[in-house]
C-alpha positions in Angstrom: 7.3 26.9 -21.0 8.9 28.7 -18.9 7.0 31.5 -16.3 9.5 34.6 -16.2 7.3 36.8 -15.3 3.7 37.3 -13.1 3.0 40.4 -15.1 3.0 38.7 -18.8 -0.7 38.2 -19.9 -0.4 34.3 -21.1 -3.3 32.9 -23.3 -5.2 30.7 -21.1 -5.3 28.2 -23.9 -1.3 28.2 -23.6 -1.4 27.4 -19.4 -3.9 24.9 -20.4 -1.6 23.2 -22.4 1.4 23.1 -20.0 -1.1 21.7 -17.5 -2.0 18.5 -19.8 2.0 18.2 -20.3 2.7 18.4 -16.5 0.0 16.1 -15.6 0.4 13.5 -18.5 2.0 11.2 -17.3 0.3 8.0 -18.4 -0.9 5.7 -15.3 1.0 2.9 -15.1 -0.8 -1.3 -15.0 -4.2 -1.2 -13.8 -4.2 1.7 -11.2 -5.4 4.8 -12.6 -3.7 6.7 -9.1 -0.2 5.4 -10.0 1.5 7.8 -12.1 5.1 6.8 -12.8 6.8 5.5 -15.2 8.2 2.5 -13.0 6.1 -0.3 -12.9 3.7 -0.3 -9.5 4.5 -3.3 -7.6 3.1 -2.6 -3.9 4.5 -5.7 -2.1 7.6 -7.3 -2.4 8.4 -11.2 -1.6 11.7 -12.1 0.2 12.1 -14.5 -3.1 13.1 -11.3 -5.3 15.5 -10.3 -2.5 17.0 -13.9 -1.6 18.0 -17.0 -3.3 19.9 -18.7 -0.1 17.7 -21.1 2.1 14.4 -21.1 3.9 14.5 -18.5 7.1 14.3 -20.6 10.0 11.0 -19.5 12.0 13.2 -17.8 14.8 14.1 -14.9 12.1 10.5 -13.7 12.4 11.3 -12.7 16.2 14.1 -10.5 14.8 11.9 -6.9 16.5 12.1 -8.8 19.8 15.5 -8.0 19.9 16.3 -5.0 21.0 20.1 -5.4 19.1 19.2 -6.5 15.6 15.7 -3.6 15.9 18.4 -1.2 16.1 20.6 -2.3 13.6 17.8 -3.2 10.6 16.8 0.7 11.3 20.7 1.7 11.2 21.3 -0.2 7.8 17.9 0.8 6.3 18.3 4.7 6.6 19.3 5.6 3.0 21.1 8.2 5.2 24.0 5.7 5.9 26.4 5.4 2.4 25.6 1.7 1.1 29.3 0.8 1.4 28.9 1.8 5.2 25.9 -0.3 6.0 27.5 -3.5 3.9 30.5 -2.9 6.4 28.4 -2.7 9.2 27.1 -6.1 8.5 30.5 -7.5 8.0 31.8 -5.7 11.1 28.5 -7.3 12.9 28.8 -11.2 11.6 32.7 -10.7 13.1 31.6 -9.9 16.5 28.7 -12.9 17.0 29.9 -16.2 18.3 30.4 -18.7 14.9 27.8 -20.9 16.7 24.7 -18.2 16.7 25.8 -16.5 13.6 23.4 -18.4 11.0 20.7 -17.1 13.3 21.5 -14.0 14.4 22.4 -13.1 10.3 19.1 -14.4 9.2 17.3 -12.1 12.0 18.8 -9.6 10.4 17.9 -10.3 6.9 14.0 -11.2 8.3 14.3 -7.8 9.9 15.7 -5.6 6.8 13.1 -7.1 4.6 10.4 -6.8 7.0 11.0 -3.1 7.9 12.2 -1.9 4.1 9.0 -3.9 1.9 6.7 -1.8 4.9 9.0 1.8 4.1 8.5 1.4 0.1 4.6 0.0 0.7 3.7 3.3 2.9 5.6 5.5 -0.4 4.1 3.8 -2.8 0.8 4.8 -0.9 1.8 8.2 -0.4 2.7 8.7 -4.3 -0.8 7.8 -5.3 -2.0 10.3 -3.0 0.1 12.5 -4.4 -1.1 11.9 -7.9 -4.6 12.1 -7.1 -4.2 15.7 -5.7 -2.6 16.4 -8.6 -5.0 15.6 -11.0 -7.9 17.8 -8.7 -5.5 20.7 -9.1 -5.0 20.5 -12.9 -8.8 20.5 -12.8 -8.8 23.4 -11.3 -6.6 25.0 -13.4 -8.1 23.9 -16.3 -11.6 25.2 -15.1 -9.4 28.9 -14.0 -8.4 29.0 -17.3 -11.5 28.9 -19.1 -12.9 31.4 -17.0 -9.9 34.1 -17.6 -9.9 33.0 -21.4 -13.7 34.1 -21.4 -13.8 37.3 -19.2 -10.5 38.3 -21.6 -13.0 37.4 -24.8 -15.6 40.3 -23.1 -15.5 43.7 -24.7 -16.2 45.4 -21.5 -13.3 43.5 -19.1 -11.6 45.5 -17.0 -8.2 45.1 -17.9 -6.6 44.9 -14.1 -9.0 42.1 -13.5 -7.9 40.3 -16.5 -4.3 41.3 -15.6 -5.1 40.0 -11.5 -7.0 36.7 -12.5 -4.1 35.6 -15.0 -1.4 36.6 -12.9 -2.7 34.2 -10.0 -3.3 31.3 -12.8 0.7 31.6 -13.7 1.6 31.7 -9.8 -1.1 28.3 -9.9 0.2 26.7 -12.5 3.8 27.0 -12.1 3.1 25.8 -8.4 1.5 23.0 -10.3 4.4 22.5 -12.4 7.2 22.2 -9.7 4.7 19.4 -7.7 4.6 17.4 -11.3 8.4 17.5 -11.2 8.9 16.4 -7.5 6.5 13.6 -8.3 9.7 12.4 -10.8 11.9 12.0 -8.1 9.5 10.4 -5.6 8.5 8.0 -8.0 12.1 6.9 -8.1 12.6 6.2 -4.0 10.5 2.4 -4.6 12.9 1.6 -6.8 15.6 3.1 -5.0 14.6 1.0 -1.5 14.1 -2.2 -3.4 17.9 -1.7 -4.4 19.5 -1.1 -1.0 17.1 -4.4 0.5 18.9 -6.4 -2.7 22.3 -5.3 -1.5 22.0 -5.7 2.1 20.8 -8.8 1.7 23.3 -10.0 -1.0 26.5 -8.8 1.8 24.2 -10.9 4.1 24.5 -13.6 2.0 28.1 -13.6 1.0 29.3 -12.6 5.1 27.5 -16.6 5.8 28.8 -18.1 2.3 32.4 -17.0 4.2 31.9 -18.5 7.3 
């Protein structure tokens, strides 16, 4: 549906109905607060991400160093092309001495997972909060409309009110609508991390396979 004008006078049956279509988006595993079509996984494992060898223990002290900190937020950013931040890596592994390179590169990989599984947790928390509001606000919409529907059904309405009160339930629900459609593209920035972490650490991977 689409809202062309604050003036119209819609049926409040009709804005209930493009509330049930803008909110129903069926919930997803068990979470009833997860509302995309993606499957919810809050917590990756470095398994999904790496199929190379065990990190040694030293890559856990990657945020100790001041270097590598700085360049796992560099290569995170989704800011910086994916191209860019591969080069980057490559450009890195080229400039460490070959005999600190396995641990300096595995730092690095420690450090991207670390930082990036944290960045998709805290959206993933963020989208159910989302969500949540959502479905108080179609609520609210839903209760709005009744109540227009029924002082519209009254012999004696006063017509501006009728005109007032429906007016403001468009504005509502078309407010409502564009949230329901930014939630589409949020839901897609998990999905969208999980891919960067697999290609970072794949260019890690190769950049030792070369040495």
């Amino acid at each position: 549906m689409r809202w062309l004008s604050l003036k119209c006078i819609i049926p409040a049956a009709a804005i209930v109905a493009a509330v049930l279509a803008s909110s129903a988006v069926a919930a997803q595993g068990d979470d009833p607060d997860w509302p995309c079509i993606q499957r919810k996984v809050p917590e990756l494992s470095l398994a999904q991400i790496w199929s190379g060898a065990a990190l040694p223990q030293s890559a856990a002290d990657w945020s100790r160093d001041a270097d590598t900190s700085a360049l796992v937020a560099e290569l995170a950013a989704r800011r910086v092309p994916l191209p860019e931040a591969e080069q980057k890596i490559r450009a890195y592994a080229e400039g460490l001495p070959k005999d600190d390179r396995q641990r300096r590169l595995t730092m690095l990989l420690q450090g991207l997972f670390d930082h990036m599984n944290r960045e998709r947790a805290d959206v993933i928390a963020g989208i159910g909060r989302y969500a949540r509001t959502q479905r108080d606000m179609a609520e609210v919409l839903r209760r709005e409309a009744s109540a227009v529907e029924a002082l519209r059904a009254k012999a004696d309405a006063d017509p501006n009110e009728v005109a007032l009160r429906n007016d403001r339930l468009v504005l509502r629900t078309r407010i409502f609508q564009e949230r329901a459609q930014s939630l589409t593209f949020v839901c897609e920035v998990p999905t969208l991390i999980e891919q960067r972490l697999y290609a970072l650490a794949r260019t890690i991977a190769e950049t030792l396979n070369a040495k």
